[in-house]
Every structure is written in structure tokens, then in C-alpha cells.
mmCIF file as gemmi writes it, N, C-alpha and C atoms, coordinates in Angstrom:
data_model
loop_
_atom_site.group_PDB
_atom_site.id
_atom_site.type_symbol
_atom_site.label_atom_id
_atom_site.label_alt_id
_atom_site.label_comp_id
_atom_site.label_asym_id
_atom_site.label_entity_id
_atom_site.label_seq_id
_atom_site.pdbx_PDB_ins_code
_atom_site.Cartn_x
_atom_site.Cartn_y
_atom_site.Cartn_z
_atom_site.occupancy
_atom_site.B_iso_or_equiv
_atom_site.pdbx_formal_charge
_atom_site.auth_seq_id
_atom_site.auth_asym_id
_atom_site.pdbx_PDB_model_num
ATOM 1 N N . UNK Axp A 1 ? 22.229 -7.19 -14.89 1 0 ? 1 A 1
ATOM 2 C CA . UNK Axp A 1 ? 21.653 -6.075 -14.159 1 0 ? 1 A 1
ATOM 3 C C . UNK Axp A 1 ? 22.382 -5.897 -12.837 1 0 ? 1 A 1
ATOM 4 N N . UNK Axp A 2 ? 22.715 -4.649 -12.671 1 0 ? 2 A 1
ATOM 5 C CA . UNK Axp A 2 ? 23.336 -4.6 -11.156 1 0 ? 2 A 1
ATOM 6 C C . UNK Axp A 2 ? 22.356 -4.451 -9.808 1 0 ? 2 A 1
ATOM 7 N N . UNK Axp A 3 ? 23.031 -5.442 -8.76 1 0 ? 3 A 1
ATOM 8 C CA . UNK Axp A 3 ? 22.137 -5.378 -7.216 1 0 ? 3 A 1
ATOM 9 C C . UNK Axp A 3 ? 21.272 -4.431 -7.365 1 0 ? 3 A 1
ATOM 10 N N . UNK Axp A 4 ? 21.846 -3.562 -7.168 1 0 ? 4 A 1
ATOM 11 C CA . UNK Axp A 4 ? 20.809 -1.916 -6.184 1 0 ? 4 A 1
ATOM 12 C C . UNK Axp A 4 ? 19.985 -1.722 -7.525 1 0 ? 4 A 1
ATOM 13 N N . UNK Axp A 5 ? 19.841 -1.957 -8.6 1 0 ? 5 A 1
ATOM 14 C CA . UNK Axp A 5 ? 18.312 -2.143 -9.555 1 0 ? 5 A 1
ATOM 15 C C . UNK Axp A 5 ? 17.298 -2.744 -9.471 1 0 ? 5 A 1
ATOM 16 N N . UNK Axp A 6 ? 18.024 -4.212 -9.025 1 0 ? 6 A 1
ATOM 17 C CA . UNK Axp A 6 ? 17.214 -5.161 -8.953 1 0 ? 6 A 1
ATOM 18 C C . UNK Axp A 6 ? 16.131 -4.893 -7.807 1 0 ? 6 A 1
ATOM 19 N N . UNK Axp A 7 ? 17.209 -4.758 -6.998 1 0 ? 7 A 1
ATOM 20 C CA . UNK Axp A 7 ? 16.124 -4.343 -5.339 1 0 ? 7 A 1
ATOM 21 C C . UNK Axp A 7 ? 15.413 -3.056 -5.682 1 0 ? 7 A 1
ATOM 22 N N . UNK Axp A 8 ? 15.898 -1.981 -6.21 1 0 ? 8 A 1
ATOM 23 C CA . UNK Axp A 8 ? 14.955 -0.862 -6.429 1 0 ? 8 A 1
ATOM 24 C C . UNK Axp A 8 ? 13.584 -1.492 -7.321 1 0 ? 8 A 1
ATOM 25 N N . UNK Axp A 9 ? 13.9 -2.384 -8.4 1 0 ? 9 A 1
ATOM 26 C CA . UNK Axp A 9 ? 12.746 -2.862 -8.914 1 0 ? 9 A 1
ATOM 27 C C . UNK Axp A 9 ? 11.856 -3.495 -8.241 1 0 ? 9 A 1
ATOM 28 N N . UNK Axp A 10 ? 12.064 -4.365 -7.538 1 0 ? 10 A 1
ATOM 29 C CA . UNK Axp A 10 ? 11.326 -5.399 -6.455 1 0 ? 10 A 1
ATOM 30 C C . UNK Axp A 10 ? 10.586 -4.546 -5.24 1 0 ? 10 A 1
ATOM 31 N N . UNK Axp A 11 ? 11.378 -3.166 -4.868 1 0 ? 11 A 1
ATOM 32 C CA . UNK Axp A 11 ? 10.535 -2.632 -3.777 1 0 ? 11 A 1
ATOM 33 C C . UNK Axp A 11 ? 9.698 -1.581 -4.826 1 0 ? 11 A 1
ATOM 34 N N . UNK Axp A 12 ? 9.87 -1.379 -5.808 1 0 ? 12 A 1
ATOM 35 C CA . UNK Axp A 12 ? 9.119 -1.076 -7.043 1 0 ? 12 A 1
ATOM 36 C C . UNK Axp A 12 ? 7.618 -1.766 -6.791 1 0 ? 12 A 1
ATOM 37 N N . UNK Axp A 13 ? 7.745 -2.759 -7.391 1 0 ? 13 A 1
ATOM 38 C CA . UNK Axp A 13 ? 6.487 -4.091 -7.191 1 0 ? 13 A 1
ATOM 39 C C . UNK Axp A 13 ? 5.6 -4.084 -5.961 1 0 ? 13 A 1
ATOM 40 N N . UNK Axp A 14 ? 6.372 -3.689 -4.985 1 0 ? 14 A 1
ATOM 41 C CA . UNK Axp A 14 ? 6.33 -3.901 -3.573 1 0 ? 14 A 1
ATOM 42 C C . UNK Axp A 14 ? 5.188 -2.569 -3.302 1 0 ? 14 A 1
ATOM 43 N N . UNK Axp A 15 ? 5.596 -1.248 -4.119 1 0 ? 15 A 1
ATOM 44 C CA . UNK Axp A 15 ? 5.058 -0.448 -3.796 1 0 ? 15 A 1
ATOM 45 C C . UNK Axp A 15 ? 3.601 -0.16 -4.276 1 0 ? 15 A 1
ATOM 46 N N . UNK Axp A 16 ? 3.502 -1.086 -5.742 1 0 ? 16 A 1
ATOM 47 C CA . UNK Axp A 16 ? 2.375 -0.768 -6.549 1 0 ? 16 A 1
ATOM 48 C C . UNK Axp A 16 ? 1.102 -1.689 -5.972 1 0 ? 16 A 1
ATOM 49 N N . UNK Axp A 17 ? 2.304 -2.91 -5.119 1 0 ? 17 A 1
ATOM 50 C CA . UNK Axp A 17 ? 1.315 -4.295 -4.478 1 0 ? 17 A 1
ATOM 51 C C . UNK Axp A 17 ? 0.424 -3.156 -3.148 1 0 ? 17 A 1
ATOM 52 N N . UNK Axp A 18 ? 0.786 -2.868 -2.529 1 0 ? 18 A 1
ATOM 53 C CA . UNK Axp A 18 ? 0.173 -2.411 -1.443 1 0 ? 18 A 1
ATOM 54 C C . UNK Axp A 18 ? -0.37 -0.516 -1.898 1 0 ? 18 A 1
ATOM 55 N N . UNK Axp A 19 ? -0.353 0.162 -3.079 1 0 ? 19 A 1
ATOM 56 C CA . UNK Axp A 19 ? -0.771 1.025 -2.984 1 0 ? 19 A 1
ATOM 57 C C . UNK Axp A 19 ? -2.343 0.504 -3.787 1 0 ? 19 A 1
ATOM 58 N N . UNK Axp A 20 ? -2.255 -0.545 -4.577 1 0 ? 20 A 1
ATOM 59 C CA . UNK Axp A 20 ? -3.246 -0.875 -4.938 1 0 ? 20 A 1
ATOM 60 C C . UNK Axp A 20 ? -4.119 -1.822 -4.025 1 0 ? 20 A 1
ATOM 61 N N . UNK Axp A 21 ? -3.833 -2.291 -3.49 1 0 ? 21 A 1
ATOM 62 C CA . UNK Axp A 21 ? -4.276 -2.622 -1.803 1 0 ? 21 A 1
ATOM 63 C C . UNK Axp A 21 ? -4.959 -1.695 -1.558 1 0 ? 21 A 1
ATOM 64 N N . UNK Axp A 22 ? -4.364 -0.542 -0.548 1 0 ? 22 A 1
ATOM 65 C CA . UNK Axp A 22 ? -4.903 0.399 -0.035 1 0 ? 22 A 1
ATOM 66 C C . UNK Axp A 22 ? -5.81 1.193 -0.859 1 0 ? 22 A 1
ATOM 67 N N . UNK Axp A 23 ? -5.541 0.858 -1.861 1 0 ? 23 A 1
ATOM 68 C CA . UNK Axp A 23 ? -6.772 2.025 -2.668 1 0 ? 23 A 1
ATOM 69 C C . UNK Axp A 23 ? -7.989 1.49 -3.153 1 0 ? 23 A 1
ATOM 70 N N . UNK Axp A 24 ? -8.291 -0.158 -3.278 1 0 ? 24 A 1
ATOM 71 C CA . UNK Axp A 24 ? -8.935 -0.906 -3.293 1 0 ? 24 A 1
ATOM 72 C C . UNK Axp A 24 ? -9.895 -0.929 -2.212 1 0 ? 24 A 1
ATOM 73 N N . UNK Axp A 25 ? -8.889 -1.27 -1.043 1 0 ? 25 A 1
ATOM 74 C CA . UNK Axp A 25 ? -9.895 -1.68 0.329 1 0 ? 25 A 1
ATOM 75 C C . UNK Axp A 25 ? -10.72 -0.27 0.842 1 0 ? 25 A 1
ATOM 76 N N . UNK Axp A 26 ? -10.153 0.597 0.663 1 0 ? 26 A 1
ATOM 77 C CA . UNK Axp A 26 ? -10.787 2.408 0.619 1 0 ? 26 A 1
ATOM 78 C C . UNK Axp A 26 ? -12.304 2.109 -0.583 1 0 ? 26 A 1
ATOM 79 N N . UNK Axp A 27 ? -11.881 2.287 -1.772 1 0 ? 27 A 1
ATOM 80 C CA . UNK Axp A 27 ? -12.891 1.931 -2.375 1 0 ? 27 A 1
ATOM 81 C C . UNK Axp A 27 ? -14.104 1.117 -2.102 1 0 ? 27 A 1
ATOM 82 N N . UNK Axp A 28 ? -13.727 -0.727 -1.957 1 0 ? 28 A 1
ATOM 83 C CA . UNK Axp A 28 ? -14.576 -1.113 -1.455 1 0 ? 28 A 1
ATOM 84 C C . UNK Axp A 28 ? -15.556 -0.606 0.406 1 0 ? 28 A 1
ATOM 85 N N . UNK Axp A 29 ? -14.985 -0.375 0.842 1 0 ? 29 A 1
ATOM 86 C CA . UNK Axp A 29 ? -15.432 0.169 2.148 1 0 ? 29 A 1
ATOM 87 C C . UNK Axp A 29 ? -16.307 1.899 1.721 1 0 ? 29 A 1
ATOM 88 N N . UNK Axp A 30 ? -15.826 2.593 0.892 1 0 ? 30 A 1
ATOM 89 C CA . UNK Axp A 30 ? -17.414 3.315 0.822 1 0 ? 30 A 1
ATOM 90 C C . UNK Axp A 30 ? -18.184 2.971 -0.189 1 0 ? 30 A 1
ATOM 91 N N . UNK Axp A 31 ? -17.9 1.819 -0.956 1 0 ? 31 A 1
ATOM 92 C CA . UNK Axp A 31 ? -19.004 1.189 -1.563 1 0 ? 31 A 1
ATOM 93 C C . UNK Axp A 31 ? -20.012 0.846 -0.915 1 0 ? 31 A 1
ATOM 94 N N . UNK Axp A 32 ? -19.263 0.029 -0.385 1 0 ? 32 A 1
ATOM 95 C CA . UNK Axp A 32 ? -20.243 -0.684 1.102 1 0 ? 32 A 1
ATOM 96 C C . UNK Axp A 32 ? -21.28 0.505 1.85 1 0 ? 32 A 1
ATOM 97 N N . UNK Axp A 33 ? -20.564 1.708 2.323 1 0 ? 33 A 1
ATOM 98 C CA . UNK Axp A 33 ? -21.577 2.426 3.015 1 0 ? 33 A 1
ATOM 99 C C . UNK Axp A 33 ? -22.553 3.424 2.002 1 0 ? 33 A 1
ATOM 100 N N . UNK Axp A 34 ? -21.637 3.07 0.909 1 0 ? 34 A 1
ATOM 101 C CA . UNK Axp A 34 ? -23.169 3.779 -0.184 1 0 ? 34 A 1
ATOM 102 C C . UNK Axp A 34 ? -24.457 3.119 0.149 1 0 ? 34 A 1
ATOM 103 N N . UNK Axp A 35 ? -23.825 1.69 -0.036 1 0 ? 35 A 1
ATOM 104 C CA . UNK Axp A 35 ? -24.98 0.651 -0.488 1 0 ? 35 A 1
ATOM 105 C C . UNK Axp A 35 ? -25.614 0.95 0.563 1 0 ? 35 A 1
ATOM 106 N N . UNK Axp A 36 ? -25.107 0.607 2.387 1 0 ? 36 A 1
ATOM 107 C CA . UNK Axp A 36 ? -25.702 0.449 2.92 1 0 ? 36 A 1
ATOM 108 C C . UNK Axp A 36 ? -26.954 1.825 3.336 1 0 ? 36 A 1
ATOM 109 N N . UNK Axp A 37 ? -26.406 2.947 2.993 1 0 ? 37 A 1
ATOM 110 C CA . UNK Axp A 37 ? -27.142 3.942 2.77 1 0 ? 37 A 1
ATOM 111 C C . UNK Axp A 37 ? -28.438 3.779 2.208 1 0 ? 37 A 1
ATOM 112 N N . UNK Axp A 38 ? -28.294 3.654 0.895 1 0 ? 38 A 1
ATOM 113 C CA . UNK Axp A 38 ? -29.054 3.711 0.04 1 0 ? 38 A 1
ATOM 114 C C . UNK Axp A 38 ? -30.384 2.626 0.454 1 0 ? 38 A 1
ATOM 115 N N . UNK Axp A 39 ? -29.597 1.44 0.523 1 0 ? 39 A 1
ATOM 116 C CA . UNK Axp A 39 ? -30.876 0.429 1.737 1 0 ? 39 A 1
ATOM 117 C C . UNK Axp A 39 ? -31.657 1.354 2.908 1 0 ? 39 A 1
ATOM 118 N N . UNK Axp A 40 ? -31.168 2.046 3.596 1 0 ? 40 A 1
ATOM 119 C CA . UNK Axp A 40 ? -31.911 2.649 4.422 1 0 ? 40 A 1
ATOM 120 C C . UNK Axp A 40 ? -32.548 3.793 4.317 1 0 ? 40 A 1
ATOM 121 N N . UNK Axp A 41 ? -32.178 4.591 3.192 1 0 ? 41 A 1
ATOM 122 C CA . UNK Axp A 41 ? -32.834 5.556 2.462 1 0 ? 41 A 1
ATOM 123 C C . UNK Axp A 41 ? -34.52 4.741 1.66 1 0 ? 41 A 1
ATOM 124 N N . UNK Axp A 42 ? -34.252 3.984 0.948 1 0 ? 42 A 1
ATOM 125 C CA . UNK Axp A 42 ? -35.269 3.354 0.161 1 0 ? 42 A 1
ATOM 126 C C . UNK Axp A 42 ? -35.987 2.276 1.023 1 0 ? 42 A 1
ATOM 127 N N . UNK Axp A 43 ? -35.751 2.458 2.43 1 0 ? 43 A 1
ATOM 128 C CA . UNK Axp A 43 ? -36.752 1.398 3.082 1 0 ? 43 A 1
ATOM 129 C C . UNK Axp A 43 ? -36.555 -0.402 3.127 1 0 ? 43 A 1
ATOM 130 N N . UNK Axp A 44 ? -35.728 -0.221 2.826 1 0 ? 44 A 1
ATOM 131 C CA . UNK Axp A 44 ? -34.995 -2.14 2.311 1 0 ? 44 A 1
ATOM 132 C C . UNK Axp A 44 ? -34.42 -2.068 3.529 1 0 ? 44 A 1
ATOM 133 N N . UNK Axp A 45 ? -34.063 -1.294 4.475 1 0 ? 45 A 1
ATOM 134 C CA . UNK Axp A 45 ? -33.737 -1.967 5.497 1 0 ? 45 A 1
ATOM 135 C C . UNK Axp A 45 ? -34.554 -1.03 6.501 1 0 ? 45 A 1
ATOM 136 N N . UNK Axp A 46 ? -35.059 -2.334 7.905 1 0 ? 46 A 1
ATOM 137 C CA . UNK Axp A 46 ? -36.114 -0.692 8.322 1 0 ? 46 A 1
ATOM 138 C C . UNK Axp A 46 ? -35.344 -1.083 9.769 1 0 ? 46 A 1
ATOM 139 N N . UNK Axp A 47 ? -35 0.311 10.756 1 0 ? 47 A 1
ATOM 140 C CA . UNK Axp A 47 ? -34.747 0.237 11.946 1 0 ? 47 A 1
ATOM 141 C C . UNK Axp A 47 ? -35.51 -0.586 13.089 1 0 ? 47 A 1
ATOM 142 N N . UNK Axp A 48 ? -36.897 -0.498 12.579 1 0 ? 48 A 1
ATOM 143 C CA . UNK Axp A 48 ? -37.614 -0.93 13.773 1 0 ? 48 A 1
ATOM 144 C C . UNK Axp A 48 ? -37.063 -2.832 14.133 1 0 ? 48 A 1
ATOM 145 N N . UNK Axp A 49 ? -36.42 -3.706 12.999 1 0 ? 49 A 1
ATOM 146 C CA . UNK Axp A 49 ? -36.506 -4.657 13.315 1 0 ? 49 A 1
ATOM 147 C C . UNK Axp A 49 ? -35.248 -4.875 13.886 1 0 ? 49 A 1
ATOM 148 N N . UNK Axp A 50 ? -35.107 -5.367 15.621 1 0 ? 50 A 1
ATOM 149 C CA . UNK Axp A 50 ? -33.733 -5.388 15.907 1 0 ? 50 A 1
ATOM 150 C C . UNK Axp A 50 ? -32.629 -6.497 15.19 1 0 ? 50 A 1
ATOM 151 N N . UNK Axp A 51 ? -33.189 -7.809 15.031 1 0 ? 51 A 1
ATOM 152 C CA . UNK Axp A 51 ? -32.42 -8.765 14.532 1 0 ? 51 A 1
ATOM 153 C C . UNK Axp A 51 ? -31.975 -8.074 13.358 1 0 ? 51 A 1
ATOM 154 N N . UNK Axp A 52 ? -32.551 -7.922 12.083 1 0 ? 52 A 1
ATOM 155 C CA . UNK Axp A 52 ? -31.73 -7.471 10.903 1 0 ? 52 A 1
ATOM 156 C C . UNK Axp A 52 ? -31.039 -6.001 11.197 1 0 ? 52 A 1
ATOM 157 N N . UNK Axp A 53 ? -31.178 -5.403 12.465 1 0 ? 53 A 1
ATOM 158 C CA . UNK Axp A 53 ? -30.292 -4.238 12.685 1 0 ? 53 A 1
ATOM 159 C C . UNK Axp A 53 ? -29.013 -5.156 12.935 1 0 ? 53 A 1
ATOM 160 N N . UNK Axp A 54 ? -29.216 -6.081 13.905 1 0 ? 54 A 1
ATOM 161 C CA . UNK Axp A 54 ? -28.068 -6.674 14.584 1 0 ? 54 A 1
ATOM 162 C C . UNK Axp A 54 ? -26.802 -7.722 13.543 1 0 ? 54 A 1
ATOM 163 N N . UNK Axp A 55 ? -27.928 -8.194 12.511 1 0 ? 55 A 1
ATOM 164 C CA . UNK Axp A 55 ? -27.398 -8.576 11.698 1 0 ? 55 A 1
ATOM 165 C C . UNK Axp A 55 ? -26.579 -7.775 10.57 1 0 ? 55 A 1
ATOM 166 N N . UNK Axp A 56 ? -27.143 -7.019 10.491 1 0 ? 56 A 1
ATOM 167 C CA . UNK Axp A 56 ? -26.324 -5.766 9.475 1 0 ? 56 A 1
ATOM 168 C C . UNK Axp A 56 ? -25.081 -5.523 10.017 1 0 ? 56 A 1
ATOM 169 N N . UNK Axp A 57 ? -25.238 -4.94 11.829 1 0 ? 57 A 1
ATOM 170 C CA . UNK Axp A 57 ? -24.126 -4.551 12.604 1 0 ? 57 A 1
ATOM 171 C C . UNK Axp A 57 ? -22.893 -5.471 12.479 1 0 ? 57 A 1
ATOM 172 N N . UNK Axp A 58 ? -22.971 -6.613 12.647 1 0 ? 58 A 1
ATOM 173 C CA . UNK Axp A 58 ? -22.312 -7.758 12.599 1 0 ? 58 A 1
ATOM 174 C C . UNK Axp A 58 ? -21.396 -8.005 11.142 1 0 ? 58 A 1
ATOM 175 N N . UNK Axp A 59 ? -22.25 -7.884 9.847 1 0 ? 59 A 1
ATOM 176 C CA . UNK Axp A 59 ? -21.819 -7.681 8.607 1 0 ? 59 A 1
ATOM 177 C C . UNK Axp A 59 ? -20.992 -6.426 8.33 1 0 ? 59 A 1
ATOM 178 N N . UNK Axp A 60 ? -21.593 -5.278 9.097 1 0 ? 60 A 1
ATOM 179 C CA . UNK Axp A 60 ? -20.785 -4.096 8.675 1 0 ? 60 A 1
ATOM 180 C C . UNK Axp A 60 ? -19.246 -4.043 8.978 1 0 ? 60 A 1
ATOM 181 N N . UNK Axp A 61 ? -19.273 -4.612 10.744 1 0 ? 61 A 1
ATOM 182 C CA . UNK Axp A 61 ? -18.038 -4.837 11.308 1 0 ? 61 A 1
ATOM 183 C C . UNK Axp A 61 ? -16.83 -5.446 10.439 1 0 ? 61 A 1
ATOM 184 N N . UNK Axp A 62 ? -17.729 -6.276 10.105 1 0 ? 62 A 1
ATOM 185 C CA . UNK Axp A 62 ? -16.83 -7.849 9.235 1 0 ? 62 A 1
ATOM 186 C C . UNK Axp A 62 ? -15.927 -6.837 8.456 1 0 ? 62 A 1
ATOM 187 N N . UNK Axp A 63 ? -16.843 -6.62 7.161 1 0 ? 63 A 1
ATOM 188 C CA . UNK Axp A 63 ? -16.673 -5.928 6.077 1 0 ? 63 A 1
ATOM 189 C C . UNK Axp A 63 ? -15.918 -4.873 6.396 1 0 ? 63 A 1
ATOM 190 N N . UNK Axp A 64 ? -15.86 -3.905 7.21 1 0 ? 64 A 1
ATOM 191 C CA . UNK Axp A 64 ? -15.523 -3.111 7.316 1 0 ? 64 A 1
ATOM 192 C C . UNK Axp A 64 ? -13.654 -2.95 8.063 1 0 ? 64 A 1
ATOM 193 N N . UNK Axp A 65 ? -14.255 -3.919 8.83 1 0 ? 65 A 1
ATOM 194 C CA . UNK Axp A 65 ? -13.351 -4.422 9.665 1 0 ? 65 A 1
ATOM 195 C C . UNK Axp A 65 ? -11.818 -4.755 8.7 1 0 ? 65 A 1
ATOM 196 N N . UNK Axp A 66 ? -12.099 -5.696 8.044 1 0 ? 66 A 1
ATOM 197 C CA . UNK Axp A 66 ? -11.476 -6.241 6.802 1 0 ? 66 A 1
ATOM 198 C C . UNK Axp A 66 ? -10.561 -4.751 6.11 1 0 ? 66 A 1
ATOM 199 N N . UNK Axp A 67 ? -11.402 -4.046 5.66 1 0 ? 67 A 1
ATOM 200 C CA . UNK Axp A 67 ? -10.958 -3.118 4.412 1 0 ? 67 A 1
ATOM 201 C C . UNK Axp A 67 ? -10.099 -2.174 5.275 1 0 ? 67 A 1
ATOM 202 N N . UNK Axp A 68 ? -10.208 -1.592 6.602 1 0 ? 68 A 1
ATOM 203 C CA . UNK Axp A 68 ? -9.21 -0.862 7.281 1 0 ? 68 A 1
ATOM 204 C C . UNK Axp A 68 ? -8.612 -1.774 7.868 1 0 ? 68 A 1
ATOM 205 N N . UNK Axp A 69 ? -8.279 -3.049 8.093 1 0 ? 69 A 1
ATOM 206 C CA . UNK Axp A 69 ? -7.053 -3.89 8.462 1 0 ? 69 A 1
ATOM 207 C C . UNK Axp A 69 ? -6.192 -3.721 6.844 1 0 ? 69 A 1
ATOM 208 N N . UNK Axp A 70 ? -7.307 -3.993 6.215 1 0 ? 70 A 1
ATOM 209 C CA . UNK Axp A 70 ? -6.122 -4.173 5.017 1 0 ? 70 A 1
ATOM 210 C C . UNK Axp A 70 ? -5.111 -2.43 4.858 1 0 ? 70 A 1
ATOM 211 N N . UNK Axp A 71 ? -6.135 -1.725 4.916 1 0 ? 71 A 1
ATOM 212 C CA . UNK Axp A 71 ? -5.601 -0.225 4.632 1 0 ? 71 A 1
ATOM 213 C C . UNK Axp A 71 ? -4.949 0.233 5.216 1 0 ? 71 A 1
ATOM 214 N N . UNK Axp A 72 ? -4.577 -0.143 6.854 1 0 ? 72 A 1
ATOM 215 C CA . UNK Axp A 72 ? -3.802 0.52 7.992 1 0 ? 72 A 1
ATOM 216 C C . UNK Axp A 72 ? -2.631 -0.566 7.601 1 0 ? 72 A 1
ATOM 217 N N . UNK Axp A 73 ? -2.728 -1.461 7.227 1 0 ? 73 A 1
ATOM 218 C CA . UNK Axp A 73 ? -1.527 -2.505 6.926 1 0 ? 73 A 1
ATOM 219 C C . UNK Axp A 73 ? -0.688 -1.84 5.657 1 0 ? 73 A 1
ATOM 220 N N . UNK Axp A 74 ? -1.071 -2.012 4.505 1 0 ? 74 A 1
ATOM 221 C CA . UNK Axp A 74 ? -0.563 -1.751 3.573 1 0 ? 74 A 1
ATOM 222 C C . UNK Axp A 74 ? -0.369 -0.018 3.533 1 0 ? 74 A 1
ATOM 223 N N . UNK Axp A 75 ? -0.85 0.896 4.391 1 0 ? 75 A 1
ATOM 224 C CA . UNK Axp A 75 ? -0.284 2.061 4.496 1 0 ? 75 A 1
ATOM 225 C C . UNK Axp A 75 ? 0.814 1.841 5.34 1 0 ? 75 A 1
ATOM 226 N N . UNK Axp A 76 ? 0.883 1.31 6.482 1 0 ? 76 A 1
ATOM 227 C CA . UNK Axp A 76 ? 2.192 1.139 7.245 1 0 ? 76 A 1
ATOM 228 C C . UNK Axp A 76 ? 3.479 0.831 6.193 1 0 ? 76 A 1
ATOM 229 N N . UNK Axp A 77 ? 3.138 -0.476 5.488 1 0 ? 77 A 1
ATOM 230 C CA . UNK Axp A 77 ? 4.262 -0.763 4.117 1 0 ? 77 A 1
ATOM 231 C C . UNK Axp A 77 ? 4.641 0.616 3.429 1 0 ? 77 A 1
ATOM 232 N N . UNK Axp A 78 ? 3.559 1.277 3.2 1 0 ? 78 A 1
ATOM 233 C CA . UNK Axp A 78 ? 4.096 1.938 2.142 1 0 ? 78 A 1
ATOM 234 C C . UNK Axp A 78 ? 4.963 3.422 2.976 1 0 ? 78 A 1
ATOM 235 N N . UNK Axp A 79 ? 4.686 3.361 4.191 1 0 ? 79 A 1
ATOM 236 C CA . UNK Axp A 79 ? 5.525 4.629 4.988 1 0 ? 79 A 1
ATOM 237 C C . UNK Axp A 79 ? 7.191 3.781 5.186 1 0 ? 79 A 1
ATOM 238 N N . UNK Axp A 80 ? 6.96 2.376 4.839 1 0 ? 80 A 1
ATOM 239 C CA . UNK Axp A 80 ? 8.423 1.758 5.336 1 0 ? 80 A 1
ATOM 240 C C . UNK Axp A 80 ? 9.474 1.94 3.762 1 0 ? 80 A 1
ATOM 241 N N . UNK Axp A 81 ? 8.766 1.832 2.934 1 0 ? 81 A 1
ATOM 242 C CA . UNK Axp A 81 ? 9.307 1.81 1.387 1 0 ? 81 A 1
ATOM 243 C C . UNK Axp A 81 ? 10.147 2.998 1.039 1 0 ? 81 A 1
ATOM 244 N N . UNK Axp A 82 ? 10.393 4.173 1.248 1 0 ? 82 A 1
ATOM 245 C CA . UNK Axp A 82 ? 10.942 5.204 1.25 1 0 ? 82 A 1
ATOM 246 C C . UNK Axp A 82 ? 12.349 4.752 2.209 1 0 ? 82 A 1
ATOM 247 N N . UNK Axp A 83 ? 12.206 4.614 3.132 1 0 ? 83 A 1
ATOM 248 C CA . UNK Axp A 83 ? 13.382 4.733 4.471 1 0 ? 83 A 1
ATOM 249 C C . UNK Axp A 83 ? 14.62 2.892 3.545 1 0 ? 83 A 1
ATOM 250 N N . UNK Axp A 84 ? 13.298 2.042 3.032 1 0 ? 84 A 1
ATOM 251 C CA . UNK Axp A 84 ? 14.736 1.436 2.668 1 0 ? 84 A 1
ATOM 252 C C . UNK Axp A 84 ? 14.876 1.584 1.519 1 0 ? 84 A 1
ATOM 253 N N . UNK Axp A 85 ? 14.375 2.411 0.097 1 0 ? 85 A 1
ATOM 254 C CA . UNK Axp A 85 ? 14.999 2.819 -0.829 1 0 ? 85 A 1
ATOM 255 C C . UNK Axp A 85 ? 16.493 3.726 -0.555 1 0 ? 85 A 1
ATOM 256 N N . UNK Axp A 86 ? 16.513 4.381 0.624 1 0 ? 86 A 1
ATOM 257 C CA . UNK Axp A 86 ? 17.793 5.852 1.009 1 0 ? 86 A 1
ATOM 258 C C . UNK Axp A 86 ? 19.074 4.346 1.296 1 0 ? 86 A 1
ATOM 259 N N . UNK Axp A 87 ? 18.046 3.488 1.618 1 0 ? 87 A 1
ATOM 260 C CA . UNK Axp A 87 ? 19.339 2.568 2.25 1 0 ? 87 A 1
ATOM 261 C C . UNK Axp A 87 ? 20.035 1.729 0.671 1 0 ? 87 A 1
ATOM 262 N N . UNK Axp A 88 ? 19.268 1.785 0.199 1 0 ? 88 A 1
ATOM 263 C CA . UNK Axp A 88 ? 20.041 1.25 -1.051 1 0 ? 88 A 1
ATOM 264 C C . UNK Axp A 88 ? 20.9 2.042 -1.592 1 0 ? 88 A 1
């Protein structure tokens, strides 16, 4: 197989690794705010109590936190993947 295939294949891999990333961590993150919706729609979670507000807040961050690190990351990759395919 010649060089410039090989590497086109590998940033190939490269591209499917982080678009499925990003489309994952998107997914899970409005899963999450369905759910958490839906808890506060149906009364499973009630405002008046501050601790399980505070505790939720804390969980949401996490969670949330997580799925747009992953998504602002692996979108950055995938804006870099183009500029070194031209270079091959």
C-alpha cells in the first residue's frame, strides 16, 4: 500500500473516532435533560427541597460538564482533519 493511503486511512479512523464521540456525548446530554425534565414534570423531583435541588445541580454540572468537554474536544479534531488531509 502506498504512504499517502495509509495516512488517508488512519485520519479516516480518526474521523469516525471523534464524529462518533461528538454525536454520542450530544445524545447523551439531552437524554439527560429529557430525563431530568420529565422528573420535574411528574413531581419526582420537587423544588421546594434545597438539598436535592443542590444535589441535582452538582450532578447536572458533572454530567453535563463531561458531554460538552467531550463535544467541544472532538469537534475541535474534527475542524483539524480536513487542513491535514490537503497536506497529504
Amino acid at each position: 500500500m502506498d504512504e499517502s493511503l495509509k495516512r488517508k486511512n488512519v485520519l479516516d479512523l480518526q474521523f469516525q473516532k471523534y464524529l462518533t464521540i461528538s454525536s454520542t456525548s450530544i445524545i447523551i446530554a439531552f437524554t439527560y435533560l429529557i430525563g431530568v425534565s420529565i422528573a420535574f414534570f411528574t413531581k419526582q423531583i420537587k423544588m421546594n427541597n434545597f438539598i436535592d435541588i443542590g444535589i441535582l445541580f452538582i450532578i447536572s454540572v458533572l454530567v453535563l460538564g463531561i458531554c460538552f468537554t467531550l463535544f467541544f474536544n472532538a469537534l475541535f479534531h474534527l475542524r483539524n482533519i480536513p487542513e491535514v488531509v490537503k497536506e497529504i
